[in-house]
C-alpha positions in Angstrom: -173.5 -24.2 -3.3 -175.1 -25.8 -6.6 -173.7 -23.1 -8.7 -170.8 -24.1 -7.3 -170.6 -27.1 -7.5 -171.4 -26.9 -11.4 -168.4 -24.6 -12.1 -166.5 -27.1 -10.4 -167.3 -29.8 -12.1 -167.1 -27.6 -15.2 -163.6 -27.0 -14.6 -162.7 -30.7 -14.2 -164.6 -32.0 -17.2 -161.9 -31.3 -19.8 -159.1 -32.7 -17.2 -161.6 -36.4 -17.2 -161.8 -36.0 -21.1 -158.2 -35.8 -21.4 -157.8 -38.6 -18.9 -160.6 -40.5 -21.0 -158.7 -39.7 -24.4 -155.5 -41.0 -23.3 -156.9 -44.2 -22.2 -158.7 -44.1 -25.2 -155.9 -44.1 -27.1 -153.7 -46.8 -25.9 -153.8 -49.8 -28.8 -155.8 -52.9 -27.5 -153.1 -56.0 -27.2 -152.8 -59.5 -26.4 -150.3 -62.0 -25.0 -150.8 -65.2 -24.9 -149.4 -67.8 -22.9 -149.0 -71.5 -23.2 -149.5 -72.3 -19.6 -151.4 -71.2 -16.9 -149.8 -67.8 -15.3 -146.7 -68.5 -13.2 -143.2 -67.9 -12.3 -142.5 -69.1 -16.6 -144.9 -65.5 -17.7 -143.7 -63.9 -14.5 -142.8 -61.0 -16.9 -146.5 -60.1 -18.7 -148.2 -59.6 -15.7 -145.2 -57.5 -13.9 -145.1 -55.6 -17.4 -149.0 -54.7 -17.0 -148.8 -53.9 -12.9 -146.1 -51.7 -13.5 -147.2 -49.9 -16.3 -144.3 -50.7 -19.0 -147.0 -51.3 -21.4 -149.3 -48.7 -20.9 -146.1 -46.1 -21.4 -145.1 -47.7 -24.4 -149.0 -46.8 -25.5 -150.7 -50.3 -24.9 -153.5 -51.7 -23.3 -152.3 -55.3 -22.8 -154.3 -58.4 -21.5 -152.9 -61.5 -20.4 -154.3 -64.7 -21.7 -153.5 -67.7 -20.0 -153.1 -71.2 -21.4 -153.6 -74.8 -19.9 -154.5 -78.3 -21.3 -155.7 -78.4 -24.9 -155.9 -74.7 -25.5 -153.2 -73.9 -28.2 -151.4 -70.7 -28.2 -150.6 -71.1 -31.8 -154.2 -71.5 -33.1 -155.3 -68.8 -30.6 -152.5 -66.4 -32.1 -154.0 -67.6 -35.5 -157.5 -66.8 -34.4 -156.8 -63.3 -33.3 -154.1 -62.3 -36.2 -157.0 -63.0 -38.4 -159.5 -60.4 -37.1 -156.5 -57.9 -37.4 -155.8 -58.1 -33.6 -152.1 -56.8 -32.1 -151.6 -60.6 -31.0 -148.1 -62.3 -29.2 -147.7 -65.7 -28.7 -145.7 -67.9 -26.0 -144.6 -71.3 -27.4 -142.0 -74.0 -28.2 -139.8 -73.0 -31.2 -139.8 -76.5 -32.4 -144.1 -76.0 -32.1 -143.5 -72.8 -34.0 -141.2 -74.5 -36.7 -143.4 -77.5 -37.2 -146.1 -75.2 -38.0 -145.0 -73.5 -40.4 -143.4 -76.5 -42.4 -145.7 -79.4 -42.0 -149.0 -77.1 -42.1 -147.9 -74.2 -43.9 -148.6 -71.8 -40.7 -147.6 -68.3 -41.5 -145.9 -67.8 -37.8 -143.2 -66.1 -37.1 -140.6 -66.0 -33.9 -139.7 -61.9 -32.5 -137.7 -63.2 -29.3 -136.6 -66.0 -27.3 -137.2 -65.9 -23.5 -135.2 -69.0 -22.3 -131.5 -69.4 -24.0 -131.0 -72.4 -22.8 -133.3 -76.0 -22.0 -135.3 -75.5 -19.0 -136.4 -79.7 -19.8 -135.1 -82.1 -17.8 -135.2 -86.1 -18.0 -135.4 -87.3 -14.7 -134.9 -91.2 -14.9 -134.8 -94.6 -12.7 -131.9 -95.8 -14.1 -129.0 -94.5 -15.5 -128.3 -93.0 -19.2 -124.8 -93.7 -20.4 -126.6 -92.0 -23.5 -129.6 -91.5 -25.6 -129.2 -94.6 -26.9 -129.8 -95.7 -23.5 -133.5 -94.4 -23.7 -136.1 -97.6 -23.3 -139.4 -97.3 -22.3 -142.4 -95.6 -21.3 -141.4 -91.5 -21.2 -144.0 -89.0 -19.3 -144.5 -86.0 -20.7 -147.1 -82.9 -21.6 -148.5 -83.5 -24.9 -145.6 -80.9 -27.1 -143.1 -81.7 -24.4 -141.9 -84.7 -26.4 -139.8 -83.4 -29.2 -136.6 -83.3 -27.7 -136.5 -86.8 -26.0 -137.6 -88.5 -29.7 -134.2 -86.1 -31.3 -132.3 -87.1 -28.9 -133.6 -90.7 -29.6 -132.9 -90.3 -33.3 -134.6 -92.0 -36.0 -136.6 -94.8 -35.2 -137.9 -93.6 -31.7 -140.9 -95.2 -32.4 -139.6 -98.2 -31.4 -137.7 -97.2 -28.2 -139.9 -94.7 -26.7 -143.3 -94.7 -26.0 -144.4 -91.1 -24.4 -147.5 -91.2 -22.4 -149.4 -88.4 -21.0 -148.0 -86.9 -17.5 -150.8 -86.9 -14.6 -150.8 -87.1 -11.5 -149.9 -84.8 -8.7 -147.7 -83.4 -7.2 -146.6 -81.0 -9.9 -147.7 -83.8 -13.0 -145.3 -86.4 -11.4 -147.5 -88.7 -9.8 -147.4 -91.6 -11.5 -143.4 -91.1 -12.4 -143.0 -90.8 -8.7 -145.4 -93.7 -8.2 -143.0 -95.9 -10.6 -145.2 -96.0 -13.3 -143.4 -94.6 -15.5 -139.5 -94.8 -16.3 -139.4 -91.2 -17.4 -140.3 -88.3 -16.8 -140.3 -84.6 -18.8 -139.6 -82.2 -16.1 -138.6 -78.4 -15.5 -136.0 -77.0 -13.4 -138.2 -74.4 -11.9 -140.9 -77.2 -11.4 -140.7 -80.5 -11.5 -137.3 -80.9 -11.0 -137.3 -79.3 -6.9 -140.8 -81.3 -6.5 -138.8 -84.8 -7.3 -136.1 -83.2 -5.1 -138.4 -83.3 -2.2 -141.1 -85.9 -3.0 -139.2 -88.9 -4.6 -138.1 -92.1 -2.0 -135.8 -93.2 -4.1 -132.8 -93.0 -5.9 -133.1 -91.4 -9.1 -131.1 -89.4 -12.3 -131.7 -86.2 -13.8 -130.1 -85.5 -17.0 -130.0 -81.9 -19.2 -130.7 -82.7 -22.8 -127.4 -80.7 -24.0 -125.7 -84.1 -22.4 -127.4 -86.0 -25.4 -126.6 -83.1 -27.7 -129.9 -81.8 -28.1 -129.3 -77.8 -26.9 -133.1 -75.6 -28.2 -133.8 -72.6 -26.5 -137.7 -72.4 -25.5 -140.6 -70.1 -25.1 -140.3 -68.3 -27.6 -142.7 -64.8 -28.7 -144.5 -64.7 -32.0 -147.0 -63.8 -33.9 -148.0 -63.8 -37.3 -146.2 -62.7 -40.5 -149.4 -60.4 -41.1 -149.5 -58.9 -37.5 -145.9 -58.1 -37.7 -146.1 -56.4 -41.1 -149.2 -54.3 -39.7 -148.0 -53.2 -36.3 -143.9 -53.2 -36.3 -144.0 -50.3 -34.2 -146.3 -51.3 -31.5 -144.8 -55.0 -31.6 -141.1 -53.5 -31.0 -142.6 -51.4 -27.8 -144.5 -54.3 -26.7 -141.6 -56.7 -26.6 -139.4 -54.1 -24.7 -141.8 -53.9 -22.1 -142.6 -57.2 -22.0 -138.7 -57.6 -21.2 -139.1 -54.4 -18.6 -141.6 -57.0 -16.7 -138.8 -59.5 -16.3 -136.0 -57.5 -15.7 -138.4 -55.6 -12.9 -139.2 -59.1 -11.4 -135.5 -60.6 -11.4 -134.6 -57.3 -9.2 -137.4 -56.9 -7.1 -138.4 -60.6 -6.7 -141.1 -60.7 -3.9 -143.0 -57.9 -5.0 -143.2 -59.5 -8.4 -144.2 -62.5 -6.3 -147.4 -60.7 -5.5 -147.9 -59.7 -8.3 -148.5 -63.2 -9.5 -150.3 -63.9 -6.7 -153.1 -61.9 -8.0 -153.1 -63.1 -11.3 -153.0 -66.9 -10.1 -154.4 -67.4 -6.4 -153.8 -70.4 -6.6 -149.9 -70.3 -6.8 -147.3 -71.5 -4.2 -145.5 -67.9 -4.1 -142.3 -69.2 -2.1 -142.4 -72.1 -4.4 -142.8 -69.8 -7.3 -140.2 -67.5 -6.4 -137.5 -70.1 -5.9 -138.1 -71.3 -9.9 -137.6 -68.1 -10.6 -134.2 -68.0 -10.0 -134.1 -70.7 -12.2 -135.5 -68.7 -14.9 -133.6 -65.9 -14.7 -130.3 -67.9 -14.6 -132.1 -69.0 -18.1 -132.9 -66.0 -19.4 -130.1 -64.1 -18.5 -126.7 -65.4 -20.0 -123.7 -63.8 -21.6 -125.5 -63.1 -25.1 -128.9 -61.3 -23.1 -126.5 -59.1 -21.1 -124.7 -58.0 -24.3 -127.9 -58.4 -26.9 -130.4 -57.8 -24.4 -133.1 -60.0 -23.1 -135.1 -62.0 -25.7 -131.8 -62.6 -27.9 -132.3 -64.4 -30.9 -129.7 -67.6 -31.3 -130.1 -68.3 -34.6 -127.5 -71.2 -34.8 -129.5 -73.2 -32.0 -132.7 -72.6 -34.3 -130.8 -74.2 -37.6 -129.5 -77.2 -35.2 -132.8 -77.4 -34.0 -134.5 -77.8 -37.3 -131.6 -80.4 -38.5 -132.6 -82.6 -35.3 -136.4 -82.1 -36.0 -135.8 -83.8 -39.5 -132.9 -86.5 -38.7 -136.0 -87.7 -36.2 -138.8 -87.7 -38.9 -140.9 -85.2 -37.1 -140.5 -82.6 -39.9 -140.0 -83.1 -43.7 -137.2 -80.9 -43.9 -135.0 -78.6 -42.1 -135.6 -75.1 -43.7 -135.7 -72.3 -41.2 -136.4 -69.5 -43.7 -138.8 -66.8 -42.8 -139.1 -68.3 -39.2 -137.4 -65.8 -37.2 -138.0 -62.2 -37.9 -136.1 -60.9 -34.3 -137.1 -58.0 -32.5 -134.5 -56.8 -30.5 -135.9 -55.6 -26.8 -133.0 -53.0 -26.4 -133.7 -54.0 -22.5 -130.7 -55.4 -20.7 -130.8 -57.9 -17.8 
C-alpha cells in the first residue's frame, strides 16, 4: 500500500507543478479604488470572482479606499516600486495633478459617461448663480459645484465636510446645511426615503457643468512598462461589469463578500443607476470605459475659468485603452 501510494503521488507531482507554475506565472496587479468596495467597483471584484483576470494572465487584488487614503498617491506609491498599478478617481483629481503638482498620471478609461453628482437643495436654483451658502460635500467632491459657481466662488459657497448618517446626509437632512453633494446610486434614494420635507435635486449638466467620473489610471511609467498587461487588465475589468449588469444578484453576492457590511438590496438598486451611466450610446458602439475626450477639454476650461487650475492644457492626460468589451 505504501509503494503505492508513492507511485501515486509520483504520478501527480508533475500535474501540482504545472498547476503551481501556472499560478506562478500570472503577473501580480493592483486596483485601487477611491471608496470603500460597493455597487460604484462592483466590476473589480466580479472581474476577480469570475476569473476575467486570472485568463487574461493576472493575479489581481482589490484595494479599497475610504476617508483620507488617496488613490492618486497610493498609485504613485506603487508605480514607483515598478508595480502593475490602476487607479479609480475623479478626472478633474487626475487633471489637477498633473498641472498644479506636476504628477505624471495618466487616464486609460472612463467608467461613468455621464455625472453621477447630484445637488440636492432646500430651495430652488433658477441657476448657478442661484448657489448661496453652506454646500456639503466629501472632501474632492467639490469641484463641480465651485465651476458651476464660476469665478469668485469663494465668496458664495462655502463647502463643509459631509457627516452624519444616513448615507453622509445627516446633518443636510437635519437642515444644517443648504446643500448637499449627493449620488444617484446613493444619496440621492436615501433623501428619497429619509427627508420630511420638501426639497430639489438638480443634475449639474442643468448648470452646464457635464464631467464624466471615475476614471482608471495609472502612471505614465507603468503604462510604458506594461502596455500589454494594462490592455488585458482593463478588458476584464470591463468583463466584471458587463457580468454584473446581466447577472445582477449573483454579482450582489459577490459584493457581499468583499464588503459584509453592505445593504445588497440597496446596492443592487444603485446599480441600475450605474449601469444606465456606464452604458450609453458611445460604450455600446466604443465599448465600455470610452474615452470622451471633448468632455475632458470642457472640463479643463471650467477648472480654469474657476481658478482651481492655472490653465487648461489637457496634453498627455489621457492615453485611452480601449476595453474592446461591449455593454
Amino acid at each position: 500500500m505504501k509503494q503505492l501510494t508513492f507511485a501515486l503521488s509520483l504520478s501527480l507531482a508533475p500535474a501540482l507543478m504545472g498547476s503551481s507554475s501556472a499560478q506562478s506565472a500570472l503577473k501580480p496587479a493592483k486596483v485601487i479604488e477611491s471608496w470603500f468596495i460597493h455597487a460604484e467597483s462592483i466590476g473589480d471584484p466580479v472581474a476577480v470572482e469570475q476569473g476575467f483576470y486570472k485568463a487574461a494572465g493576472l493575479e489581481v487584488t482589490v484595494v479599497p479606499g475610504g476617508p483620507g487614503l488617496s488613490p492618486i498617491d497610493r498609485v504613485l506609491a506603487e508605480g514607483k516600486t515598478g508595480n502593475l498599478v490602476l487607479g479609480v478617481d475623479y478626472p478633474q483629481n487626475i487633471l489637477e495633478a498633473r498641472v498644479n503638482q506636476k504628477l505624471p498620471l495618466v487616464i486609460v478609461s472612463v467608467d461613468f459617461q455621464d455625472s453621477a453628482m447630484r445637488i440636492l437643495s432646500w430651495k430652488p436654483l433658477p441657476s448657478a448663480a442661484a448657489v448661496s451658502g453652506n454646500f456639503a460635500a466629501w472632501i474632492g467632491y467639490d469641484k463641480p459645484i465651485k465651476a458651476a459657481v464660476g469665478k469668485g466662488w469663494e465668496g458664495k459657497v462655502n463647502v463643509v465636510n459631509q457627516q452624519g448618517d444616513p448615507a453622509t446626509l445627516g446633518g443636510w437632512l437635519g437642515r444644517q446645511y443648504d446643500y448637499a453633494s449627493a449620488m444617484v446610486y446613493n444619496e440621492v434614494m436615501v433623501a428619497k426615503k429619509q427627508a420630511k420635507e420638501k426639497y430639489y435635486t438638480y443634475s449639474y449638466k442643468q448648470f452646464g457643468v457635464d464631467w464624466p467620473e471615475n476614471v482608471l489610471f495609472t502612471t505614465e511609467d507603468t503604462l510604458k512598462k506594461y502596455p500589454k498587461e494594462l490592455a488585458a487588465m482593463v478588458r476584464a475589468r470591463y468583463q466584471g461589469y458587463q457580468y454584473a449588469f446581466k447577472n445582477p444578484q449573483d454579482a450582489g453576492k459577490i459584493l457581499a463578500k468583499y464588503n459584509p457590511n453592505l445593504d445588497i438590496p440597496f446596492e443592487l438598486m444603485g446599480l441600475t443607476q450605474i449601469k444606465a451611466l456606464m452604458v450609453t450610446p458611445e460604450t455600446r458602439k466604443n465599448g465600455l470605459g470610452y474615452v470622451n475626450m471633448a468632455k475632458l477639454s470642457k472640463m479643463a476650461l471650467q477648472l480654469e475659468a474657476s481658478g482651481l487650475v492655472p490653465n487648461a492644457s489637457t496634453s498627455g492626460l489621457v492615453q485611452a485603452v480601449p476595453s474592446g468589451v461591449k455593454p
